[in-house]
Structures are given as structure tokens and as C-alpha cells.
N, C-alpha and C positions, 0 to 999 in steps of 0.2 A: 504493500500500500504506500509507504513511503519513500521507495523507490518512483511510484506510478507519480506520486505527487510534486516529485524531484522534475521528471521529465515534461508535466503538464507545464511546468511553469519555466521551465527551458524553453517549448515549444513557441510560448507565450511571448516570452524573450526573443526567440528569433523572428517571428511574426513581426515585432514592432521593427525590430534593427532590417529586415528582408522587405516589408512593405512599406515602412515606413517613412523611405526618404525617397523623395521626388527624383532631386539631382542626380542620385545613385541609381534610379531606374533609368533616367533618362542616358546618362553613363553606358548602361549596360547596353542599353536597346540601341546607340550608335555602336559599341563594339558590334553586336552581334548582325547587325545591320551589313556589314562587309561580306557575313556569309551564310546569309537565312535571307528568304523572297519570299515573299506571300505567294500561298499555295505549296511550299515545302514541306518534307516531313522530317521532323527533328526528333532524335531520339537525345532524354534529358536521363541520364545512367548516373543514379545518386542524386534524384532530385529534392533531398531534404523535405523542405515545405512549401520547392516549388516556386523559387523567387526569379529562377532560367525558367522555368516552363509559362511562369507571364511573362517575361520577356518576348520569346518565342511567340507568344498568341498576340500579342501588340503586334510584331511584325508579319503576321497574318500565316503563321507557319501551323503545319496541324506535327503535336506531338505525341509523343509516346515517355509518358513519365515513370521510370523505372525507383522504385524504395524498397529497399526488402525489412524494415523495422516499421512494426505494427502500426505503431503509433504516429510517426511520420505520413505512411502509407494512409493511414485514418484520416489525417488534414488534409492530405492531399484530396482523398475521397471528397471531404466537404468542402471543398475549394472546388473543384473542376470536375466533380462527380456528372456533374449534369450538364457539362460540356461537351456535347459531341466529339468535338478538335481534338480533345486529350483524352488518352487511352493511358489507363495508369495502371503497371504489373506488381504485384507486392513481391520483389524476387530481388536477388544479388546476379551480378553478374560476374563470367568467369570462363576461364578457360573450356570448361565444359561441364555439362548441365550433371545435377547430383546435389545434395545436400553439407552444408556446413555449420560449421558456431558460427554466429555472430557476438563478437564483444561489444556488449552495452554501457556509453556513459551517457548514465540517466542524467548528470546534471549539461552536458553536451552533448546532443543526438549525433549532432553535426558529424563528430569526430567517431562515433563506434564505428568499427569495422571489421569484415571477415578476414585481415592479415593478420594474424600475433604477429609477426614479425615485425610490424608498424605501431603495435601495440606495444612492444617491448623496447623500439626503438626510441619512441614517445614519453615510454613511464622515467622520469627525472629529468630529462633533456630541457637543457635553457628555455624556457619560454612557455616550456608543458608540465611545468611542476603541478601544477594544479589540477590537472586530468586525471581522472580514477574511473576503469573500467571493472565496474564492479556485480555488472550480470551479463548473462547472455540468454541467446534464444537460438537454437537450430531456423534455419530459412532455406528455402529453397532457391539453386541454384540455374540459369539459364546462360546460354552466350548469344554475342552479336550476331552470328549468323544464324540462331534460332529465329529471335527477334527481328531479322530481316525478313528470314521466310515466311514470319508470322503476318508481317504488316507490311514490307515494301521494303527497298535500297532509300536509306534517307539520304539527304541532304548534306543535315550536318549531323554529328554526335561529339554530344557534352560528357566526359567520362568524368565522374568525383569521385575516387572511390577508397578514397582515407588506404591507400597504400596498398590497393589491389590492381592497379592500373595495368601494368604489365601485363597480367596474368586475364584482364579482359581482354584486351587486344590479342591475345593470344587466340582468343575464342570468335576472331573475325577472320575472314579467309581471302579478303578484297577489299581492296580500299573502295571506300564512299568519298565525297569528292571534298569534305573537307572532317576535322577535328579537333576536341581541345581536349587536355587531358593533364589534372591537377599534379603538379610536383612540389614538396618538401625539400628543405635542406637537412632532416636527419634521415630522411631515406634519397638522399642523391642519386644511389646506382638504379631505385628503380624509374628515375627517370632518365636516365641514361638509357635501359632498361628497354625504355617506351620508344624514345627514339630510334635504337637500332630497330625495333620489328615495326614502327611506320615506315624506315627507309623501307626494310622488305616489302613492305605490302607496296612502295611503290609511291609514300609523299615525297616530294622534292623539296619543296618549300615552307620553314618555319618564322614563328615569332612567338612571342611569348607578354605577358601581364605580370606586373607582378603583385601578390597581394590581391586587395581586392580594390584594384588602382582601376582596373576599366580600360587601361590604354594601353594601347601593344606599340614596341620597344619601334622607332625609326622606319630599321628596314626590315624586309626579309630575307632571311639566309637560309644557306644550305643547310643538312643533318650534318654535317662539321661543326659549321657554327653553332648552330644553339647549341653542339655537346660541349664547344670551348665555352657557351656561355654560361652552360651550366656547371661548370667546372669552375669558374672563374667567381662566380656568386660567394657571396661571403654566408658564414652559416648565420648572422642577423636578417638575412634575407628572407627569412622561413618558410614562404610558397608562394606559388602562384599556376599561372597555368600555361602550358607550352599551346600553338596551334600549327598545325598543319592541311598542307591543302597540296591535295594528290594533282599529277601531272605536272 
């Protein structure tokens, strides 16, 4: 009960900080603006409470909002439940489909995730002192290339997935024609990681945000470059999100 009530008011918390600033929507919806058109199909992979998947419907995109933690997946439901446009799966995404834990921090949804290895990476680390993942829940697992056969080849795909990134793109077998996908500074290699297997699948071109700045870096570069840039990051940098765009 005290856990549920931990997370109610998390929820609550990111509601106000995710809807609540204009500027910060406005923000988002010229980044994402570059690579979403009305009429696209975006898949939103970790969509928390769903703060990308309004972005995306401003810009007139129909998505597909993927959450595998209940309670997340519940907002989402009374957000967009009755949205035609969004189609929302209560799952994790992954290498391939099957069952895993989920680690729960009830007092940040945000950050549970199905990597212990993100989780263990996390527990002390400058800046995440204060994070305790202190339940879980078995979810069921899907990957990209299910989700495509399910719904269509999107557009673009939003990957969050608190330090499983890799290991979903592992689970796409073609590139779609563009992506972002959240990287850390205590888990560095796995977005190193992510980089090598969108070279494979065939992106040319990166850039990256850092934080939740809104604004992708000058130019675009090659998979060289963003991996010297991620390299080069100081570990106060703490995340942000890389993007790539195939061909």
C-alpha cells in the first residue's frame, strides 16, 4: 500500500513537470518536428506518462505507446484510452519476446527498469544517490519487429528504456527511417552499444540532445563521430539522447 502510494504521487509529480510547461512542449514538438509529419506512425518505446506520445499527436502522427509498469501503462490508458491515434501495449521491449523482472522505483517510475545491470550501475553513482529500486513485477516481453508486424514500419521510434537500449534494437531486423535512443554517462558502452548495431542496420547519420535541452548539437555526423562524442562527454553530462536517420 505504501509503496502504491509512493508511486501515485510520483506519477502526480511527473504529470505536473511533463504537462506542465508550455515552453518545454513547444521545445519538444520543434525537435521532433524534423522527423515526424502528420499522418506518420511513431512508435513511443518507454513512454512513461506519455509526455512524447502528445508531442507526436500535436504533430499529427498516429502512435503506438509502448509501458510495461502497470501503473504508468494505467495513465497512459486515461490519457489516450479513447484516442483512436494511440494504440498503447502494456509490455517491455527486447531482444526477443518472453518474460522478465522488472525493477520498480516507486518513488521514480521514470527510472525502473528491466537491466540490473543499469540498476546496479545506478545504485551510488554521483547524481543517483537517491534512487532505490525496491520492488518488482514480472512483464511481458515483445520486440521491434513484432510491433512492426503488428501495426506497420513507423516513421520514427522513441527508445527510453532506463539501460535496455541495446538489447531492443537488437530485437529490430531493418532500419525505419529515422530514431532516438536515451544514453547515460554510467552506462557509456551501452550506448556505444546502440551505435555500433544502428551502423548495422544501416543509419549513416547522427546527432544527439543533451539532457532534456530539446536541441540537437550543430551538425550531423557520422557513427565515428557521435562515438568520439560520446566518448569525449564528461561523466557530469549524465544523458541525453542520441538520433539517427537511416540512409
Amino acid at each position: 500500500m505504501l509503496a502504491a502510494i509512493r508511486t501515485a504521487c510520483a506519477i502526480v509529480r511527473s504529470l505536473r513537470i511533463y504537462y506542465g510547461d508550455r515552453a518545454r512542449a513547444a521545445a519538444m514538438d520543434r525537435l521532433y518536428g524534423d522527423f515526424v509529419q502528420a499522418g506518420d506512425l511513431v512508435f513511443d518505446i518507454g513512454a512513461h506518462v506519455g509526455d512524447r506520445t502528445a508531442s507526436f499527436r500535436r504533430l499529427g502522427a498516429r502512435v503506438v505507446a509502448v509501458e510495461p509498469q502497470r501503473a504508468m501503462a494505467g495513465v497512459l490508458k486515461f490519457l489516450y484510452g479513447l484516442n483512436r491515434k494511440v494504440l498503447i501495449e502494456e509490455v517491455a521491449v527486447g531482444r526477443e519476446p518472453g518474460r522478465v523482472r522488472m525493477l520498480i522505483n516507486a518513488d521514480n517510475p521514470t527510472v525502473s527498469s528491466v537491466s540490473e545491470v543499469f540498476v546496479d550501475a545506478a545504485s551510488g553513482a554521483p547524481g543517483w544517490e537517491a534512487q532505490r529500486w525496491t520492488g518488482s513485477a514480472e512483464v511481458e516481453v515483445t520486440t521491434l519487429d513484432a510491433l512492426i508486424a503488428k501495426y506497420g514500419r513507423p516513421a520514427f521510434i522513441k527508445l527510453d528504456v532506463e539501460g535496455f537500449e541495446a538489447e531492443a534494437l537488437c530485437g529490430m531486423s531493418a532500419a525505419v527511417r529515422g530514431l532516438s535512443f536515451e544514453f547515460t554517462m554510467i552506462q557509456r558502452q551501452v550506448a556505444l552499444a546502440c551505435v555500433e548495431r544502428c551502423k548495422m542496420l544501416g543509419y549513416t547519420r547522427f546527432n544527439a540532445a543533451l539532457g532534456e535541452s530539446q536541441a540537437l548539437l550543430s551538425e550531423w555526423v557520422s557513427a565515428d563521430g557521435i562515438t568520439r562524442w560520446l566518448m569525449e562527454l564528461p561523466q557530469s553530462a549524465n544523458s541525453g539522447d542520441v538520433y539517427a536517420l537511416a540512409g
